[in-house]
Residue frames relative to the residue before (quaternion, step in Angstrom):
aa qw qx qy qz dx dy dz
X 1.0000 0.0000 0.0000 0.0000 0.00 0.00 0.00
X 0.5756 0.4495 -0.3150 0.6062 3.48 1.15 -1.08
X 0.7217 0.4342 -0.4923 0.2197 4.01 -0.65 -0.15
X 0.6380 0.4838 -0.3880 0.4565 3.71 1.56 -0.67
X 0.2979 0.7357 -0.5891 0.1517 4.00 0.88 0.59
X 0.0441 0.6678 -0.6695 -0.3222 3.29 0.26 -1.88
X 0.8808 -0.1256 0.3515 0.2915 2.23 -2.10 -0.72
X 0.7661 0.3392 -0.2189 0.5002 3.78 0.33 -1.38
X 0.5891 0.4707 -0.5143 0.4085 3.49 0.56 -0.50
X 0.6557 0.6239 -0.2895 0.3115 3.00 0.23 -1.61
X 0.5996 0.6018 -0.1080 0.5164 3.64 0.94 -1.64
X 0.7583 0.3472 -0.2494 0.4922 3.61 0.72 -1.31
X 0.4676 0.6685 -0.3513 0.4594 3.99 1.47 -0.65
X 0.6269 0.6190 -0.1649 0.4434 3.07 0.68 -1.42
X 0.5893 0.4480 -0.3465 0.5761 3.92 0.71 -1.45
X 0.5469 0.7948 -0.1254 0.2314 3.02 0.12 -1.25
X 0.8021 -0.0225 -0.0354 0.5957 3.36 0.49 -1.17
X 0.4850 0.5588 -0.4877 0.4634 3.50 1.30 0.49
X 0.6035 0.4277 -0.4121 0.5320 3.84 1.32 -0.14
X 0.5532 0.6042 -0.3930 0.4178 3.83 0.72 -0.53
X 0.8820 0.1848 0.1023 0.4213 2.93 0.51 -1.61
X 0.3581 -0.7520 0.4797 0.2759 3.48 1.34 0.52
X 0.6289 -0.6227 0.3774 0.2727 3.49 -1.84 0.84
X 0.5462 0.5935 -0.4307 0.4049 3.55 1.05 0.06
X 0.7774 0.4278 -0.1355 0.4407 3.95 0.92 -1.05
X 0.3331 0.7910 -0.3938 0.3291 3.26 2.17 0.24
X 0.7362 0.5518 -0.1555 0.3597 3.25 0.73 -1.77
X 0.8511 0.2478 -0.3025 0.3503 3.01 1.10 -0.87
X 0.1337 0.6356 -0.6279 0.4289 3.68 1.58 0.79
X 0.7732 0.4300 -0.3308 0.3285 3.20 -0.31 -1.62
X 0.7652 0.3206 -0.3815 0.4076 3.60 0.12 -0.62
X 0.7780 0.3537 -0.4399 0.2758 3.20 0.53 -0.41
X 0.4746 0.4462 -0.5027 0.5683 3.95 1.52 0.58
X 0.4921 0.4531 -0.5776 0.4679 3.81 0.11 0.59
X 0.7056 0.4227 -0.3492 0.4489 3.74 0.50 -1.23
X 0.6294 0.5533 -0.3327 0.4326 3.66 0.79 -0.89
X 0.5462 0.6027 -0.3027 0.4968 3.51 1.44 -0.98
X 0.7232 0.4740 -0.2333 0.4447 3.03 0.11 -1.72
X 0.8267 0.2246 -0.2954 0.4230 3.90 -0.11 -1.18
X 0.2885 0.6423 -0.5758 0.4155 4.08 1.09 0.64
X 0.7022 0.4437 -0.2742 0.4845 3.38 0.30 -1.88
X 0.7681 0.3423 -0.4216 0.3394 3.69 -0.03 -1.03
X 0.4387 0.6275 -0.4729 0.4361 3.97 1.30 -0.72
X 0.8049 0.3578 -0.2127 0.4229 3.45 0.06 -1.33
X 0.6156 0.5521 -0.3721 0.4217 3.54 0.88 -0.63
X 0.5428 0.5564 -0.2349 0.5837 3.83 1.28 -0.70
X 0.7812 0.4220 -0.1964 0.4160 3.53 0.59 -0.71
X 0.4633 0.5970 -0.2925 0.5859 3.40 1.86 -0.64
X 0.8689 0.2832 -0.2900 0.2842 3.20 0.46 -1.40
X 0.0943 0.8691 -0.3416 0.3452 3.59 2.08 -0.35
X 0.8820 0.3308 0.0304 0.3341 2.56 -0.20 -2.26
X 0.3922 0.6648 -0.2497 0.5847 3.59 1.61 -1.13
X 0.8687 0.2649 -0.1899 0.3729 3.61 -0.30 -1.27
X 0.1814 0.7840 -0.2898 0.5181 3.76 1.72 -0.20
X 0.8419 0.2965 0.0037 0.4508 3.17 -0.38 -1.86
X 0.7130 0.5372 -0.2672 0.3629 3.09 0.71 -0.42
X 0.4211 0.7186 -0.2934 0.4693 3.22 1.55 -0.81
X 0.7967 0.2175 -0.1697 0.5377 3.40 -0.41 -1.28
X 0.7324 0.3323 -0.5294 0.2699 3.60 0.08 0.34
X 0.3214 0.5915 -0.5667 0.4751 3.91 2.03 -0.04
X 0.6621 0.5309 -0.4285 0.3100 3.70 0.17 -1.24
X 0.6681 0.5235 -0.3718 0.3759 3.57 0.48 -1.41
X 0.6532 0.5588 -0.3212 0.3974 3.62 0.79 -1.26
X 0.7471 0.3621 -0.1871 0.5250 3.34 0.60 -1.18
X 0.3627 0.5861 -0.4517 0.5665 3.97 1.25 0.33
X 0.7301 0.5345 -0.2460 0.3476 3.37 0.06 -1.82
């Protein structure tokens, strides 16, 4: 859904919430969707690796079975 913005949308969003929200309350949107960004990736990154380390198990076992 997010790739058919472009440019102008994207640009026209922008206008947008700088009239909503005036240039003073801008920055701190933005930081606080970076932190929200940022601790997504590490959630999911933790959960990748979770899952990663999981799998791995039963094949140490097989080896040390074998």
């Amino acid at each position: 859904m997010l790739q058919n913005i472009g440019v102008p949308g994207l640009i026209l969003i922008l206008v947008i919430a700088l009239i909503i929200f005036g240039p003073s309350k801008l920055p701190e949107i933005g930081r606080a969707f970076g932190s929200t960004l940022k601790e997504f990736k590490k959630s999911t990154r933790d959960l990748v690796s979770d899952d990663e380390e999981e799998v791995e198990k039963p094949k140490k076992k097989e080896k040390t079975l074998a």
